[in-house]
N, C-alpha and C positions, 0 to 999 in steps of 0.2 A: 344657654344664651344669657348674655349679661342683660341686668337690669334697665328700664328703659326710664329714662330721670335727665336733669339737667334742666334748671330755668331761675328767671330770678321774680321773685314779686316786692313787690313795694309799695306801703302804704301812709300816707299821711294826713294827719289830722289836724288841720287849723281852719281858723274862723268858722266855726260852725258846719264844717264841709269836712268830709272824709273823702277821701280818693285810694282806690286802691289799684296799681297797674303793674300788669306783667307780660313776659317777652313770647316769644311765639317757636321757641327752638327746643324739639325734643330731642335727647342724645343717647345712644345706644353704645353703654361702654363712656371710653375717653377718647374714643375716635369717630365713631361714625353719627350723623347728624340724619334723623331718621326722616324728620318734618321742621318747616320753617314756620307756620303760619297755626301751630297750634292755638288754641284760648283754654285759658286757666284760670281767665276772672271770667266771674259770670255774678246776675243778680238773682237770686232767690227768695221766697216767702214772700210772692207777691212785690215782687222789685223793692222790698222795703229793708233788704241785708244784701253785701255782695261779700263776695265770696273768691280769696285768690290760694291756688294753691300750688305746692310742690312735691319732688319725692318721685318716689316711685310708683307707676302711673296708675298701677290697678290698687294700689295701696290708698294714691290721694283720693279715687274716687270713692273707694270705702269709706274711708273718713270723712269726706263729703257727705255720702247719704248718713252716716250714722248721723252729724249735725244737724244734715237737715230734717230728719224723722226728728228729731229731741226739737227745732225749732218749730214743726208741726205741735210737737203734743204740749210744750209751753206756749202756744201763743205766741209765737216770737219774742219771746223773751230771751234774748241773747245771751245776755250771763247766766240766764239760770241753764240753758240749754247747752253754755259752754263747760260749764261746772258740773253738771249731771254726766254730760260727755267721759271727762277725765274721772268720774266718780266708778264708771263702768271701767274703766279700763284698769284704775286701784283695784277695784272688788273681783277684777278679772271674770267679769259678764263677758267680756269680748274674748274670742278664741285665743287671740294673739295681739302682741302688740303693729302698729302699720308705720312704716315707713315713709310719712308723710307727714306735711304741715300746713296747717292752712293760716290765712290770714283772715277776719271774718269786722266785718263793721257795720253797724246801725245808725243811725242818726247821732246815737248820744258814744256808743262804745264804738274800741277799738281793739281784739282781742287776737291771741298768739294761741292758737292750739295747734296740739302736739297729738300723733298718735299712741303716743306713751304712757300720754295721760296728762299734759302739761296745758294748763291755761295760765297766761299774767298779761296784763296791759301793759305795753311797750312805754319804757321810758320817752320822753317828750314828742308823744304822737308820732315817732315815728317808727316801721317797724319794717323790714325784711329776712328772707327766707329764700332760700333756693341757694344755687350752686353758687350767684354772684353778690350774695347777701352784705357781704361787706363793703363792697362796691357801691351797694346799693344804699346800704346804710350809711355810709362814709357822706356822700354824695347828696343825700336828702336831708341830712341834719346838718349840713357846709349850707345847704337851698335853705332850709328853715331858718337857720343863726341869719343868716345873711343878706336874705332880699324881701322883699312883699309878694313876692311869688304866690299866687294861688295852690291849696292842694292839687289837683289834677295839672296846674304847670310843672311843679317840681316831680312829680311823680314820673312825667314824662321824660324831663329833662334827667333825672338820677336816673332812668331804663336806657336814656342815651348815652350818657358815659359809661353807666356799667357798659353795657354793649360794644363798645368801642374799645373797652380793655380786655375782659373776660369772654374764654373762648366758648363757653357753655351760655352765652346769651346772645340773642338776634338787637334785631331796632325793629323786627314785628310784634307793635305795642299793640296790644287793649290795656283798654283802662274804662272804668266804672265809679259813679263818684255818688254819694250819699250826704 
């Protein structure tokens, strides 16, 4: 059975607000659309980090818990729990590498991990990942240059074009804001 993957997240960071929002379509293969109304953002460590990911599906949730045990044993310290993350995955602590990515933000950060081992903060707060990443990216940094848009509007509004173009994303948003 082919892998079960396909969604877009998207996240932005201005005026002191992070928003991060993703679509609700899971896809099995490049044809068949398994679920419409998935959730891939979600808040953790005490609603005080949220959390949006992609990938393959039992990959991104491995990668999730790994985060969120390192965000447990730092105190929620974001970066250090980001970087500790990718440090295990260098020193090949972790069995394998995972086939996911998540998008992850605090009050203050906004961070890119990889199951690979990849953390970096996204060039000008903004960041996606998923099948319609570029769409998404294209999209929310066109919203950031261009209007006074709130984080959580643009986030919104870049889930709705991507969706409207790409066949691997819905317009069933969640979004989560910090």
């Amino acid at each position: 059975m082919e892998g079960i993957r396909s969604t877009t997240i998207v996240a932005v960071k201005r005026d002191g607000k992070t928003a991060i929002a993703g679509d609700g379509q899971v896809t099995v293969g490049e044809k068949f659309i398994i679920k419409n109304n998935a959730v891939k953002v979600r808040r953790i460590y005490n609603d005080k980090v949220i959390i949006g990911f992609a990938g393959s599906a039992a990959d991104a949730f491995s990668l999730s818990q790994k985060f969120e045990e390192l965000l447990q044993k730092f105190s929620g310290n974001l970066m250090r729990s980001a970087v500790e993350l990718a440090i295990g995955f260098r020193e090949d602590k972790y069995v394998r590498k995972l086939d996911a990515l998540l998008l992850v933000a605090d009050k203050e950060n906004l961070l890119y991990v990889s199951g690979s081992g990849d953390v970096f903060e996204p060039e000008c707060g903004v960041a996606a990942i998923g099948s319609g990443e570029f769409y998404a990216l294209a999209s929310a940094r066109a919203l950031v240059e261009n209007t006074n848009l709130s984080a959580k509007e643009i986030v919104l509004k870049a889930l709705k074009i991507t969706g409207d173009i790409c066949v691997f994303t819905n317009t069933h948003v969640t979004v989560e804001e910090v």
